[in-house]
C-alpha positions, 0 to 999 in steps of 0.5 A: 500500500502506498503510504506517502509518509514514508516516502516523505521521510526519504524525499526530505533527506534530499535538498528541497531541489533534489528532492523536487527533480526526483518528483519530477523524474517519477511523474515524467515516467508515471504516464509510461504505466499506464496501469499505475496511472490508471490506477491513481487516476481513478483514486485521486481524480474527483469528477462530479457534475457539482464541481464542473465549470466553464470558464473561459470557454474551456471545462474545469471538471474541479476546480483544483489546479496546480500552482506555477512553479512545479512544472517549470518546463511542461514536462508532468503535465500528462501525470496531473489527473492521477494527482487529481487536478483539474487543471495545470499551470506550468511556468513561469517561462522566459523568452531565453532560458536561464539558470535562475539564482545560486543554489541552495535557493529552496528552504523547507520549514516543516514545523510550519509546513511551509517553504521559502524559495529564490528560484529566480525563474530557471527554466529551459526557455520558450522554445523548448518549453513551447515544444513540450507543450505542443506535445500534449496540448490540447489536453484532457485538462486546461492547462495555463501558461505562467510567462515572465521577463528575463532576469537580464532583461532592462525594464524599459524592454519588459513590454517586449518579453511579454509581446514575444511569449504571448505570441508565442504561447497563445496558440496552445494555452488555455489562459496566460498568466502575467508573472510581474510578481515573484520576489525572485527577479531583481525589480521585476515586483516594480512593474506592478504599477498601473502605467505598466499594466495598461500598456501590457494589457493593451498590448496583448488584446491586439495580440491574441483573444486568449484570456490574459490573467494578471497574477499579484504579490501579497505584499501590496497594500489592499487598496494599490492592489485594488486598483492595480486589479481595477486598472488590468481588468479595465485593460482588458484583462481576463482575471486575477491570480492572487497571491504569489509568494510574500516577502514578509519574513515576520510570519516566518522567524529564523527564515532567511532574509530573501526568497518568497515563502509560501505554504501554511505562513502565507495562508491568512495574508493571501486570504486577507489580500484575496478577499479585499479583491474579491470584494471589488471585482467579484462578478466582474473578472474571473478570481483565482486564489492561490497561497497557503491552500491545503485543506478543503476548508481553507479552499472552500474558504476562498471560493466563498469569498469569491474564487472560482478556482483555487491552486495549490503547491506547497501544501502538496509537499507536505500533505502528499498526492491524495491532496487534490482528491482530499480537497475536491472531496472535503469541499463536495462536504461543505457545500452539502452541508450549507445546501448548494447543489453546485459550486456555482452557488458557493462562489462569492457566498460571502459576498451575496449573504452581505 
């Protein structure tokens, strides 16, 4: 019997990385036994009628999907059903590839269950992620393309590192999400500013008719976070991502001073930020909560407060792959026992009973 304790116990022995590429290496071959693939397909994939949505045009049978970051360079995205997603995020990619930051650049912090990480966007590049994506795209579950500017890329060009992947992306995603908001890239958290995201918007709406989602920090104060959200919805964005990982090293004492955090510690700031958003733009953009989610009452709580979609990752690295299925299952609880007979009721609850 599969117990994910035990394997936790062997993966931590590794560096936070190494343990990450050995994921990677197992998930990458899973879909070649196709009788274990089947087999956890089936355990971990929830597909009720109550939980399908259309969004975008496209089916999310759940609304769990996996976090940017995991799958870097589109290389798992046949193993998410047996992990139970319904749909991916793969990303963040850049026009050029780049190494990232020096390692060790991944803390975890398992008392707190929670991890710290500086990646600095390392990945292969567009050209060689763009053709792993066209290997399995389209496929069984949307799939998100998460796309940022290159470390060595001046602000002044950032616009033009974006047009590049936009471009090249918009003909085998699902949604594209706008990475100006990880921590790791030097001033790339700079660009969230209302000027930038007018001319980024803009731009892309004369590019493609692909929905175009802005995904944010939590380290913004509500009310430039609002308007920031405003300001991309009015330019033509399609929804919000919120939150990526937080520099505030108060929620996490003894951590280092620099990478993201994420997990369990980021859980109430990205809910507080969420919720603050949602409050604006709730029936107005599609919402996607993201940021210390690992149960299905904290999932739950964020639809209600109004997500239509939620993703994890961290929690997974500490919980195990009968997360997805764990949360899909818990959330199904919740709605029977406030007496919603589909998902569609329990979004924004919070916001229709005020």
């Amino acid at each position: 019997m599969f117990n994910y304790k035990n394997l936790k116990k062997v993966l931590f022995l590794f560096q936070p990385e190494t343990a990450h590429n050995i994921a990677e290496l197992g998930l990458r071959a899973l879909p070649k036994c196709r009788i274990i693939t089947n087999y956890l397909t089936k355990r971990n994939f929830v597909s009720d009628p109550k939980l399908a949505q259309e969004i975008f045009n496209v089916k999310f049978i759940n609304p769990v999907g996996l976090a940017a970051g995991f799958d870097k360079n589109c290389t798992m995205v046949k193993s998410m059903p047996a992990l139970g997603f319904g749909y991916t995020e793969i990303g963040t990619m850049t026009p050029r590839p780049q190494d990232g930051n020096p390692k060790p650049r991944m803390f975890r912090y398992p008392k707190k269950n929670s991890v710290q990480n500086a990646m600095g966007f390392n990945n292969e590049g567009a050209h060689a992620v763009l053709k792993n994506l066209q290997k399995v795209y389209p496929f069984v579950l949307p799939i998100g393309v998460n796309i940022g500017k290159n470390k060595t890329t001046p602000e002044e060009y950032a616009l033009s590192d974006y047009k590049t992947l936009i471009k090249k992306f918009e003909k085998t995603s699902d949604y594209i999400a706008i990475n100006i908001s990880s921590p790791n890239t030097p001033n790339l958290r700079d660009l969230q500013n209302e000027e930038f995201i007018t001319a980024l918007f803009e731009m892309a709406k004369e590019l493609t008719n692909k929905p175009i989602l802005l995904k944010i920090a939590p380290d913004m104060q509500a009310q430039a976070a609002i308007n920031l959200c405003k300001t991309a919805v009015d330019a033509g964005a399609a929804g919000i991502i919120a939150t990526n990982t937080t520099i505030d090293y108060d929620l996490l004492p003894g951590c280092k001073d620099f990478g993201g955090l994420s997990g369990e510690v980021l859980s109430q700031k990205a809910y507080e930020l969420f919720k603050e958003i949602a409050n604006e733009l709730f029936d107005k953009t599609v919402l996607i909560s993201v940021g210390g989610i690992s149960s299905a009452q904290e999932a739950y709580k964020r639809i209600k407060a109004g997500a239509s979609l939620v993703q994890i990752y961290t929690g997974m690295i500490f919980e195990g792959p009968s997360t997805v299925k764990n949360i899909n299952e818990g959330i199904l609880e919740l709605m029977k026992k406030d007496g919603y007979s589909h998902i569609s009721e329990a979004i924004g609850a919070d916001l229709k009973n005020n």
